[in-house]
C-alpha positions in Angstrom: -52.6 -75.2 -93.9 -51.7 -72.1 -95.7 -53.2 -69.8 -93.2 -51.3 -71.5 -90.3 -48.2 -70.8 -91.6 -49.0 -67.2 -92.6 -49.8 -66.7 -88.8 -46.9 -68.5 -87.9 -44.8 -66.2 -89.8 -46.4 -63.2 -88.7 -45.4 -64.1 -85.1 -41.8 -65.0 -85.6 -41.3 -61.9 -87.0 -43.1 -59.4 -84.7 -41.0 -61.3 -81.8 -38.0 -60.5 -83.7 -38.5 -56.7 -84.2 -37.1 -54.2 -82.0 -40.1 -52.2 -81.6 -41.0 -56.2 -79.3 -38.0 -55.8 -77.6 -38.6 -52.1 -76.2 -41.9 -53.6 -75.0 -40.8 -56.1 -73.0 -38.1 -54.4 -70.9 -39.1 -53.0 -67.6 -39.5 -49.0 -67.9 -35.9 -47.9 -65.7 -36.8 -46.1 -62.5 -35.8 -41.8 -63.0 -32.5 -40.9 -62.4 -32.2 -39.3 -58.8 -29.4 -36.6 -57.5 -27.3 -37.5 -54.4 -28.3 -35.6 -51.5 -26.6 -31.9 -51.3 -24.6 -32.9 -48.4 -23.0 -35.9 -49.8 -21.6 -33.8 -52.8 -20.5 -30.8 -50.7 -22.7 -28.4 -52.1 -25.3 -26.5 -49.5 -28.8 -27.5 -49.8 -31.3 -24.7 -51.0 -32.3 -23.0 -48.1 -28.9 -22.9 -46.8 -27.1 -21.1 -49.4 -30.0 -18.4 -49.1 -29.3 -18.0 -44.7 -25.6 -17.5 -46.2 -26.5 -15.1 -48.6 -29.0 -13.5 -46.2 -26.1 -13.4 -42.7 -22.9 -12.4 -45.1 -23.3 -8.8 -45.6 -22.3 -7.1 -48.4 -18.6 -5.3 -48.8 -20.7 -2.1 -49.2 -22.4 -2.1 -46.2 -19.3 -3.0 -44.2 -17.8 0.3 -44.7 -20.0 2.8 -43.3 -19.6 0.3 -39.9 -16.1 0.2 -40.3 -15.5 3.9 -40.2 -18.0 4.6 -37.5 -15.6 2.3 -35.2 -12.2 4.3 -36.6 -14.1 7.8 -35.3 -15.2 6.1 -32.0 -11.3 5.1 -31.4 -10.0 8.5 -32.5 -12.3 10.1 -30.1 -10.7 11.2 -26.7 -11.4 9.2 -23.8 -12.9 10.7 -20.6 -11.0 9.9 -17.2 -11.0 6.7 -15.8 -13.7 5.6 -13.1 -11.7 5.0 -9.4 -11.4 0.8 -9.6 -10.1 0.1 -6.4 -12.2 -2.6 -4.7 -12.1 -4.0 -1.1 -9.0 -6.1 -0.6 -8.0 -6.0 -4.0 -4.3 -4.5 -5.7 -1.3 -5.6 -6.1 0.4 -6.2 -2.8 3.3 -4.3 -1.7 6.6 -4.1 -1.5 8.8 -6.0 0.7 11.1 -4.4 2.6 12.7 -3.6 5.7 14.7 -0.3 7.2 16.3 -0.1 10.8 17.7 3.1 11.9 19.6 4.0 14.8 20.1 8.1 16.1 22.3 9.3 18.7 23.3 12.9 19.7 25.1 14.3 22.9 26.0 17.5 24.9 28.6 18.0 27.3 29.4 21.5 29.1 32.3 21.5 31.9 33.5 24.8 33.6 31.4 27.2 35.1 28.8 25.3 34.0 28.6 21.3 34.0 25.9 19.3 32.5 25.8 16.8 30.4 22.7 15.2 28.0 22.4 12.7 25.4 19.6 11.3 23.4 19.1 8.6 20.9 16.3 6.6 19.0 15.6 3.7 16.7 13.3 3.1 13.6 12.0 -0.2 12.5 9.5 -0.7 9.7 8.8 -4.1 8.0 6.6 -4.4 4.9 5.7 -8.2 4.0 3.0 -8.4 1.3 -0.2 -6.7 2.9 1.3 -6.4 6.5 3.2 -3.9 8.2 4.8 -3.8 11.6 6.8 -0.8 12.9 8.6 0.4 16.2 10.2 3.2 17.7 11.7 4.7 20.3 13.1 7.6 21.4 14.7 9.1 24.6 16.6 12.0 26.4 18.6 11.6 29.8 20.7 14.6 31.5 22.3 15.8 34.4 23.5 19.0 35.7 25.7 20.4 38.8 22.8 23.0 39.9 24.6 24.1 43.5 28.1 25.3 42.8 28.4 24.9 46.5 29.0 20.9 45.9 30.0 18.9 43.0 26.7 16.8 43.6 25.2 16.0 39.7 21.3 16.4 39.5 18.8 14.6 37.3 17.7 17.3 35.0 16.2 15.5 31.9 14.7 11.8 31.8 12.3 10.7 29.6 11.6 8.1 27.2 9.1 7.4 24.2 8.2 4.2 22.5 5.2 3.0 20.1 5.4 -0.5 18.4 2.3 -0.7 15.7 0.8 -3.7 13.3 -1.5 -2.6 9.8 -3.0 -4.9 8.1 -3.8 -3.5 3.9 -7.2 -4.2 2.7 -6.5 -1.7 -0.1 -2.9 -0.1 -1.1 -4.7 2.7 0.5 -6.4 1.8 3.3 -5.1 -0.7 6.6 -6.7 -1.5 9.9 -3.7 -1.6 13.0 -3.4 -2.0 16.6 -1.0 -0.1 18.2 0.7 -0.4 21.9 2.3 3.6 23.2 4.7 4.1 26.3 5.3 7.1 27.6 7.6 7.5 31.1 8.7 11.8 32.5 8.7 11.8 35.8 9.6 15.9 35.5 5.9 15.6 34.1 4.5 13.8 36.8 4.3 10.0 34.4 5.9 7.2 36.2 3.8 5.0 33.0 1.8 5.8 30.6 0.1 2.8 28.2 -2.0 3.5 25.3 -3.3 1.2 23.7 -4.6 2.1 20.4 -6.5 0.7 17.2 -8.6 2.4 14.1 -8.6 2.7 10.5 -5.9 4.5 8.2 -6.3 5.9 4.5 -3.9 7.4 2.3 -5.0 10.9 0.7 -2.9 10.7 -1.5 0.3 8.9 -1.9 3.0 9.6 -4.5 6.8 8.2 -5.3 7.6 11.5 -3.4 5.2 12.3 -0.9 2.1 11.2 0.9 -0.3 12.3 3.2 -2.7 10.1 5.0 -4.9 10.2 7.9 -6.3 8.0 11.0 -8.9 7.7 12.9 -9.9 5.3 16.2 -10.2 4.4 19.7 -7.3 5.2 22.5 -7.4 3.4 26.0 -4.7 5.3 28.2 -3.2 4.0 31.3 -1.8 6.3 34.0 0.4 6.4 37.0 1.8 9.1 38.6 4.8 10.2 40.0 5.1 10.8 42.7 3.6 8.9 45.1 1.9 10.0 46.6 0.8 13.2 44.8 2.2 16.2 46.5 0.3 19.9 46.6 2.3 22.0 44.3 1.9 25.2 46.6 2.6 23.7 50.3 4.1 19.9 49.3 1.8 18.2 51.1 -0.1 14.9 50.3 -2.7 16.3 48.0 -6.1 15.3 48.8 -9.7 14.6 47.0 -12.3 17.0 48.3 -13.7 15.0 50.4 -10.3 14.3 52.2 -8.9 11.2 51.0 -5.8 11.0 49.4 -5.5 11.3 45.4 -6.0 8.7 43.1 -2.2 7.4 42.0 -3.4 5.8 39.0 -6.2 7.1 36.0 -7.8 5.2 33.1 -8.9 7.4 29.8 -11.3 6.3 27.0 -10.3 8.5 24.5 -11.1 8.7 21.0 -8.0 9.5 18.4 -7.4 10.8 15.1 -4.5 11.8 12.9 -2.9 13.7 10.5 0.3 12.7 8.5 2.4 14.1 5.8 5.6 13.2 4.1 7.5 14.7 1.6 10.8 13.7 -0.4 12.0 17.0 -0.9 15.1 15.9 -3.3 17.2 12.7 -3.3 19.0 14.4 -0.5 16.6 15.8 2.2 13.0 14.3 3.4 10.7 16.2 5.9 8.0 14.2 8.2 5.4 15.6 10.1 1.8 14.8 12.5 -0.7 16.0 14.8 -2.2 13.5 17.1 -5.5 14.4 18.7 -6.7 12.4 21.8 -10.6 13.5 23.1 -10.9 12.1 26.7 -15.1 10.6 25.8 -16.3 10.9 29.4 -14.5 14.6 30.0 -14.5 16.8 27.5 -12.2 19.4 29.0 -9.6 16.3 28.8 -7.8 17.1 25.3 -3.9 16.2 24.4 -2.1 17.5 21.5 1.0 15.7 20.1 2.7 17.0 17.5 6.0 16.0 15.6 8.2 16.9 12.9 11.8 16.4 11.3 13.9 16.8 9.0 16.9 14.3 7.7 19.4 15.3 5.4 22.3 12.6 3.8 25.5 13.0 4.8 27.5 10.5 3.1 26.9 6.6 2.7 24.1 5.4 5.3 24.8 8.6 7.0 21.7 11.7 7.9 21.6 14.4 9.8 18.4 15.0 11.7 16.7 17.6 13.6 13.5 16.4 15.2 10.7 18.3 17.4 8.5 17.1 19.7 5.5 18.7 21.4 3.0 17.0 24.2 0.4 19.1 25.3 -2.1 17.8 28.2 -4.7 20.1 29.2 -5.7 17.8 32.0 -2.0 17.7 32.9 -1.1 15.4 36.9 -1.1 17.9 39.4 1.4 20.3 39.5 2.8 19.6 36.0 2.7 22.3 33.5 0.1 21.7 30.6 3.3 21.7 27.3 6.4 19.4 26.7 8.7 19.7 24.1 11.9 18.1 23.3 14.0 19.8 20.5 17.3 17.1 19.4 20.0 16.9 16.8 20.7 13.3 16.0 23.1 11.8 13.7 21.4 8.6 11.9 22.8 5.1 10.7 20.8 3.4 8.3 21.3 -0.6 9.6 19.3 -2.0 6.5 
């Protein structure tokens, strides 16, 4: 019985030790770290791409001062930007002028004359339209014998014109011309015109500009029917018939056009028009006009204004040069 109870003993007290205890609890699974992103800090190989992309202050500076020469550097002129039907459009506005000047002589000698004109320009966004006319009428006692008054000056020209900008620089128009002399043998003459126009240059102050295009001219002569200068007789074709009343001219056109603001006061204008009959070369005419307006007070100007028409071609028994020389006093409408 006595070594039962030894083992007995033996038991109880290994059971109660603490060295039992540690034995029989489970071994705790190893502590493990939340994941980098849940604690805000970078994971491993991200904090060394940061450390890799951030350069260092150091290296920052050399770059830095390479851009401050680059700026300080002057610049070299600016490449020409204008693109097709691209700017800024322009300026509305509208003008309407009227002129008017007269001549009366009584005595010995008694005529009287008086011319006159009108400007119209309109400018809406890219689109222009413009008129004019212009016109000179006299008569003259040429017998002192009677007191009979004689035509002695009637003429009368006109052009009405539409551009259309593709450029601040550049337009395409159509234009519609009417001429009427009878002193130079013109009952009617219709152009009609259209081509290409480009602006030289163009400043606050002055311009220049030129055209270029296609003129189809409509004559009919005066008067009919066509006289022989020498013995006023019907004149005749060669082969006997009588002359053609009317002509039609394919001509090709170009231009030349300058303006200049001399001072707040005084502005000249100026052009040569050259027409190139296509089917007869021989067949030139030369327009040419200029003027100058000077302020007078309020919407007031003076102007003097010169016009030349030369036809080398000219209707039979007309002389070859025109030119009408005026002195108009101008009203600015709008």
């Amino acid at each position: 019985m006595r070594p039962r109870l030894l083992s007995g003993l033996l038991t109880l007290l290994f059971v109660s030790s603490p060295f039992a205890k540690t034995r029989a609890q489970p071994a705790a699974p190893p502590a493990t770290s939340a994941p980098a992103e849940e604690k805000g800090v970078p994971a491993d190989g991200e904090v060394a791409a940061e450390e890799e992309a951030a350069p260092e202050p150091e290296l920052l500076e050399p770059k830095r001062e390479e851009a401050a020469a680059d700026e300080a550097l002057p610049k070299g002129p600016e490449q020409l930007t204008e693109k097709f039907k691209d700017g800024a459009p322009q300026e509305d506005d509208i003008t309407l002028r009227l002129s008017a000047g007269a001549s009366l002589n009584t005595g010995n000698t008694r005529s009287f004359q008086a011319n006159g004109g009108g400007d119209f320009d309109l400018m809406r966004g890219m689109n222009a339209v413009s008129a004019m006319f212009n016109f000179t009428y006299g008569i003259a006692v040429l017998d002192r014998a009677n007191d009979d008054y004689e035509r002695t000056a009637a003429n009368l020209n006109s052009k009405a014109r539409y551009d259309r900008f593709v450029t601040l620089d550049d337009s395409f128009f159509a234009a519609a011309v009417f001429r009427r002399d009878r002193f130079a043998g013109l009952d009617a003459r219709v152009q009609g015109q259209v081509g290409y126009m480009r602006n030289f240059f163009r400043r606050p102050r002055n311009r220049l500009w030129g055209e270029g295009g296609y003129d189809l001219t409509y004559d009919n002569f005066d008067p009919d029917p066509l006289v022989n200068p020498e013995t006023g007789a019907p004149l005749l074709k060669p082969d006997g018939t009588p002359a053609d009343q009317s002509q039609i001219v394919h001509a090709g056109r170009l231009f030349l056009g300058y303006q200049n603001q001399i001072n707040t006061a005084v502005t000249f204008k100026g052009g040569v028009e050259s027409l190139f009959n296509i089917l007869e070369g021989e067949d030139i005419r030369v327009n040419g006009m200029a003027s100058v307006a000077s302020k007078l007070a309020g919407d007031f100007q003076l102007e003097l204004r010169f016009l030349a028409q030369f036809d080398n071609v000219p209707v039979p028994g007309a002389r070859k040069l025109d030119t009408i020389s005026q002195v108009n006093v101008i009203y600015s409408l709008l």
